[in-house]
C-alpha positions as CSV (number, residue, x, y, z in Angstrom):
1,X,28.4,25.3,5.7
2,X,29.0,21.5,5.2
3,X,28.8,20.0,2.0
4,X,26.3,17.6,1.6
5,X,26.8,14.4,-0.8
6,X,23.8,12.5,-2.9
7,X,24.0,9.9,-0.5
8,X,23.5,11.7,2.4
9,X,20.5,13.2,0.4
10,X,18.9,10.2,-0.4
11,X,18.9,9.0,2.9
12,X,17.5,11.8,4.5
13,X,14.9,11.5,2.1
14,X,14.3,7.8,2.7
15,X,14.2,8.6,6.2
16,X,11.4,11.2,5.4
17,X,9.2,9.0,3.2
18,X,9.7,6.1,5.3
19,X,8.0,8.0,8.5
20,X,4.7,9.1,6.2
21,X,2.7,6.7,7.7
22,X,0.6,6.1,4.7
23,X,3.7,5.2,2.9
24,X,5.5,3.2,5.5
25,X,1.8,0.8,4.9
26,X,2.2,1.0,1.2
27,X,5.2,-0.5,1.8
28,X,6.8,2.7,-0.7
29,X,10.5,2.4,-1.3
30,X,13.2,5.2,-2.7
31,X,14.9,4.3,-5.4
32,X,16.6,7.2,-6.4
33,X,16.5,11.0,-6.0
34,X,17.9,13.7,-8.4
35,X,17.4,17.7,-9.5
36,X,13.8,17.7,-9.1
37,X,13.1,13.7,-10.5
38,X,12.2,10.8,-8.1
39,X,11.7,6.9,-8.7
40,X,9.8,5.2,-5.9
41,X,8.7,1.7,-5.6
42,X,5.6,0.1,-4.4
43,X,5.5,-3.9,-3.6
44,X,2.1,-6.2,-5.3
45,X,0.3,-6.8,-1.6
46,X,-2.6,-8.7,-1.4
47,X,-4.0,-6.1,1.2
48,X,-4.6,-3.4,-1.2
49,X,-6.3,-5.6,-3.6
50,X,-9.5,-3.6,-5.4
51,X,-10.6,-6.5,-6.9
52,X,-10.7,-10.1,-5.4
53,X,-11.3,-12.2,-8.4
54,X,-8.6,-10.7,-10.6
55,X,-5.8,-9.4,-7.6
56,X,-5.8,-6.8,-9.5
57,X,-4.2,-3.5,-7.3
58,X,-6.5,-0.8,-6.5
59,X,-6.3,2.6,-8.4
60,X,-5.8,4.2,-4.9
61,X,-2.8,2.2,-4.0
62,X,-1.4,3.7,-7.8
63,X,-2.3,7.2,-7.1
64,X,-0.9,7.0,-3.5
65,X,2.4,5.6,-4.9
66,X,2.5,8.5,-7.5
67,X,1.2,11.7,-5.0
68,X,4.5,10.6,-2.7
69,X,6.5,10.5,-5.7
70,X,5.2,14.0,-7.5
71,X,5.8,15.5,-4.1
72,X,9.3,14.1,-3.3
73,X,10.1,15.2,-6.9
74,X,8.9,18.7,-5.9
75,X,11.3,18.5,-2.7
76,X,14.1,17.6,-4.5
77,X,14.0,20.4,-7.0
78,X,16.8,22.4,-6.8
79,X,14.6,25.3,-5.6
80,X,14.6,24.0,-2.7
81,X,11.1,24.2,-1.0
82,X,10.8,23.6,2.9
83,X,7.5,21.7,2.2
84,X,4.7,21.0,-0.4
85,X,1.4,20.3,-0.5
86,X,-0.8,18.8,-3.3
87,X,-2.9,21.0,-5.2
88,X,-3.9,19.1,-7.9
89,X,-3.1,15.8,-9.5
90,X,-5.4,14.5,-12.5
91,X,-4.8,10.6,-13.3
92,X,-5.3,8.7,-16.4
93,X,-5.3,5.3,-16.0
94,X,-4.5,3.0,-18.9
95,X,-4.5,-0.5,-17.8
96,X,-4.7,-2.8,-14.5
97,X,-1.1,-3.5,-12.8
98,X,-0.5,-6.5,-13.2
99,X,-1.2,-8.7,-10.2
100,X,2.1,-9.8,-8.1
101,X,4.1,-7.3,-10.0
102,X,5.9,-4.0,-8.3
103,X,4.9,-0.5,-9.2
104,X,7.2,1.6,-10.1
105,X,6.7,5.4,-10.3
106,X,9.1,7.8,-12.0
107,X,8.5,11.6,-11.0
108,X,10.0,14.9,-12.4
109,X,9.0,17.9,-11.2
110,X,9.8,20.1,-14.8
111,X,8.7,23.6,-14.0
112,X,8.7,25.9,-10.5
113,X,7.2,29.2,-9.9
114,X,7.3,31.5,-7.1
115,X,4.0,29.6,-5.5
116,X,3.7,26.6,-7.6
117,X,5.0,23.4,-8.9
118,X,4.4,21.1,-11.7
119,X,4.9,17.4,-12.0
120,X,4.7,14.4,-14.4
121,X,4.9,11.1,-12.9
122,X,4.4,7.8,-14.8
123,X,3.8,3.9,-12.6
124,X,4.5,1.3,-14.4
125,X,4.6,-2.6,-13.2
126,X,7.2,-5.1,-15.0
127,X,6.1,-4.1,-18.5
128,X,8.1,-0.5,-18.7
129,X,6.6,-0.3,-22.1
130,X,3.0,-0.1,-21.4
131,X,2.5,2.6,-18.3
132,X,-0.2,1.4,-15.9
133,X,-1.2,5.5,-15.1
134,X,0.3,8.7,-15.7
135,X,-0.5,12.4,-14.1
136,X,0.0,15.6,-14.4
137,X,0.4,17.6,-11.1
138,X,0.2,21.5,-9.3
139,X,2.0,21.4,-5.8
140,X,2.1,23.9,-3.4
141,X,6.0,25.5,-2.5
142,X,6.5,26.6,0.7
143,X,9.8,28.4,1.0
144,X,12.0,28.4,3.8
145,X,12.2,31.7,5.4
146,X,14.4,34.3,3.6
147,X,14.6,32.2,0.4
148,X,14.1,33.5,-2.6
């Protein structure tokens, strides 16, 4: 069996998140991919505007940006799953994005069980400080066949 390096990785992964059609609209980016932890980016678009007279981002556009992030974080755990699913991912949001800004979110998927996967993923826009939203997350694992 081949090696295969971390870039190779990534852009199989790009590759993958890029052809989600939902994310290809979004306009979602990869920024990086580790051991389970993911940091995708989302560009400010007037299109997904929730509220005209602020151009403030709707909350859907957020939690769409952090669902592809929370399960790319699951597919990058070194478990390995053939494919995920979300479960169940409960949002808190703290404050608007700020309007023209990018949101970032940063994923980790910290715990695996036989079925299950959990995730924490943060967005954020320029202000790192101050998280825009954060979630916690259950994911299905779907295990290739005769893996563990």
């Amino acid at each position: 069996m081949t090696d295969v390096t971390a870039e190779q990785v990534m852009a199989i992964a790009r590759r993958f998140i890029e052809a989600i059609p939902h994310s290809r609209a979004l306009g979602m980016q990869l920024a990086s991919l580790g051991a389970g932890q993911v940091v995708m980016t989302m560009p400010y678009d007037a299109r997904f505007v929730g509220d005209p007279a602020t151009g403030v981002l709707h909350g859907g556009a957020v939690s769409a940006l952090m669902d592809t992030a929370s399960g790319a974080a699951v597919m990058s755990h070194p478990s390995a799953p053939a494919s995920t699913a979300t479960l169940d991912l409960r949002i808190d949001y703290f404050r608007a994005a700020t309007p023209g800004q990018t949101i970032t979110a940063r994923a980790e998927c910290y715990h695996v069980t036989r079925s299950v996967a959990f995730v924490r993923v943060t967005a954020t826009d320029d202000d790192e400080t101050r998280p825009v939203a954060a979630a916690t997350g259950a994911f299905t694992i779907d295990r290739p066949k005769g893996g563990k």
